[in-house]
KEVO-889064 format. One line per field, with one value per residue (C-alpha): residue number from 0; x, y, z. Coordinates in nm, 4 decimals. Layout:
num = c(NUM:...)
px = c(X:...)
py = c(Y:...)
pz = c(Z:...)
***
This chain:
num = c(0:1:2:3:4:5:6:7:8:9:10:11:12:13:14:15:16:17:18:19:20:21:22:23:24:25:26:27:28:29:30:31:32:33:34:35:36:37:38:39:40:41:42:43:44:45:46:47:48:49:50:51:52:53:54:55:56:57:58:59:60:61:62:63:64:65:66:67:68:69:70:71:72:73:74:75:76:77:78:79:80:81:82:83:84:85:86:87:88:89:90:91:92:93:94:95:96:97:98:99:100:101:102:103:104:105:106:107:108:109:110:111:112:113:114:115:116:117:118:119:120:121:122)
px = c(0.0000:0.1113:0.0955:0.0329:0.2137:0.0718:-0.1225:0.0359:-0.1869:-0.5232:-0.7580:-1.1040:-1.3427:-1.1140:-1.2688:-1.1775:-1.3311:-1.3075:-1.6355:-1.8260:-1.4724:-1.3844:-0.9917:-1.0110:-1.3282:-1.3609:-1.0049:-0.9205:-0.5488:-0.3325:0.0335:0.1980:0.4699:0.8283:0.6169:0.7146:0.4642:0.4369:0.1206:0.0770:-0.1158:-0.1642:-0.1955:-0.5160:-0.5507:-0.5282:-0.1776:-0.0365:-0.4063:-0.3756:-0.0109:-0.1322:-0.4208:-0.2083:0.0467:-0.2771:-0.1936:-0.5212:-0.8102:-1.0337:-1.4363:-1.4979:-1.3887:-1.0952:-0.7155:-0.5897:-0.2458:-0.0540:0.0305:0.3250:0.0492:0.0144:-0.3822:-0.4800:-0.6284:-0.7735:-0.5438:-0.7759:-0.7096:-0.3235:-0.0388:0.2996:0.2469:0.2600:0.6262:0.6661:0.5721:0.8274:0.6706:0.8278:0.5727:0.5733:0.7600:0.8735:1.1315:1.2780:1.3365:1.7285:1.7513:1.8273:1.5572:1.7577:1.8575:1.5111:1.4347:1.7012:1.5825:1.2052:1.3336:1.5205:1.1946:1.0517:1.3067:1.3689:1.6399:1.9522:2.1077:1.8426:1.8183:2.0619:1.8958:1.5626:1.6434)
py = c(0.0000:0.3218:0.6198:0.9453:1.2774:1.5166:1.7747:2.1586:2.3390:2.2472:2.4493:2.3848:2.5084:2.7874:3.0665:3.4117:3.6478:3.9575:4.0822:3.8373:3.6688:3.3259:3.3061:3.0067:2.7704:2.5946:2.4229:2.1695:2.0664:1.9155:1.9261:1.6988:1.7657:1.7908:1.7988:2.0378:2.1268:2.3057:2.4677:2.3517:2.5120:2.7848:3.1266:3.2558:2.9711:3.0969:2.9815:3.3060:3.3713:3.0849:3.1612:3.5462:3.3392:3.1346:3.4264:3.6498:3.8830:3.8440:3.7397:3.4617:3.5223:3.2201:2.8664:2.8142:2.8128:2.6016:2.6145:2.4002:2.6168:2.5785:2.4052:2.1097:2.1948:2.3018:2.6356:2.9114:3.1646:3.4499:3.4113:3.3150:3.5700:3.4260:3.0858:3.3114:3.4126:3.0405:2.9678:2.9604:3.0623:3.2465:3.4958:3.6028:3.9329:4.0642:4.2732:3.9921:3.7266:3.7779:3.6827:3.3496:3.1353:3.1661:3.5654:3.6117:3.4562:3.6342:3.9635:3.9067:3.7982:4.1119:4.2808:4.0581:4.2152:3.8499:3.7620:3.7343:3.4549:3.2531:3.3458:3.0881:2.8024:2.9019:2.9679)
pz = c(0.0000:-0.0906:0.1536:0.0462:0.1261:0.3156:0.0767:0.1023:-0.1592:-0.2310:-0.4809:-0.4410:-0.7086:-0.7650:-1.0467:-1.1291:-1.3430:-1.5441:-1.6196:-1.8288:-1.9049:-1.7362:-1.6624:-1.4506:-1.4124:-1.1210:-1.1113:-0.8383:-0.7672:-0.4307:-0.4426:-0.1618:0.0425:-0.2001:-0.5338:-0.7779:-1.0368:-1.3705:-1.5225:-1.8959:-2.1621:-2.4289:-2.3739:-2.1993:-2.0362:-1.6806:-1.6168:-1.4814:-1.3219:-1.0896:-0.9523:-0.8915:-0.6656:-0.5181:-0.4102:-0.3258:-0.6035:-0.6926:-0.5084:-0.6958:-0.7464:-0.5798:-0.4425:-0.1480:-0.1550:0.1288:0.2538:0.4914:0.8155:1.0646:1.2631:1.0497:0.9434:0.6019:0.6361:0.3873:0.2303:0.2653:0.6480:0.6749:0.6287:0.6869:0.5079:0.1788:0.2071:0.2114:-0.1392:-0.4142:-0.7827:-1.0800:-1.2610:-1.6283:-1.6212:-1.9407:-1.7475:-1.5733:-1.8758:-1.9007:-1.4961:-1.3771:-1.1531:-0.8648:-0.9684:-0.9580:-0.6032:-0.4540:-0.6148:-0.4332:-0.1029:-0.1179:-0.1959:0.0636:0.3243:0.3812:0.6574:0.4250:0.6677:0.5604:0.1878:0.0613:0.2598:0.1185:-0.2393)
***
């Protein structure tokens, strides 16, 4: 019998809007504990929509983002703060396309004012 990670992130029903324009319909997702994950699919399709949701960029129209806290219980994004700064994602910036992945993380943890005796260990 396989056992299952714990689940981290956990989209329930997740939808966002523009007007009478659907970015992202109802999509459900868990990533476990150590997964890494890629979004796949043309333009439009609510790739970039979904990070900005997940890093409360944006907030969705409806449905639940649950996060894993420090105290082991997956709770709602709309109501946790520091579990954020926890989550790892590269955006689409046109700006930032000649930067390295890890140039990139150490620019936002900058940004972040994360601790930069931690930095390394995090990036």
């Amino acid at each position: 019998m396989k056992i299952m990670s714990e689940i981290v992130i956990k989209l329930e029903n997740l939808t966002k809007k523009y007007g009478n324009f659907t970015a992202v319909n109802k999509i459900n997702l868990e990533v476990h504990r150590g997964e890494t994950i890629g979004l796949i699919g043309p333009n439009g399709a609510g790739k970039t929509t979904t990070i900005k949701m997940i890093a409360k960029i944006l907030r969705p129209n409806s449905g639940r983002i649950l996060i894993r806290t420090n105290h082991s219980e997956l709770e709602d994004l709309l109501h946790v703060s520091s579990t954020a700064t926890r989550i790892g994602f590269l955006i689409d910036i046109p700006n930032f396309y000649n930067m390295t992945a890890y140039q990139l993380l150490r620019y936002f943890a900058n940004l972040q004012n994360y601790p930069k005796n931690k930095r390394e260990a995090r990036i």
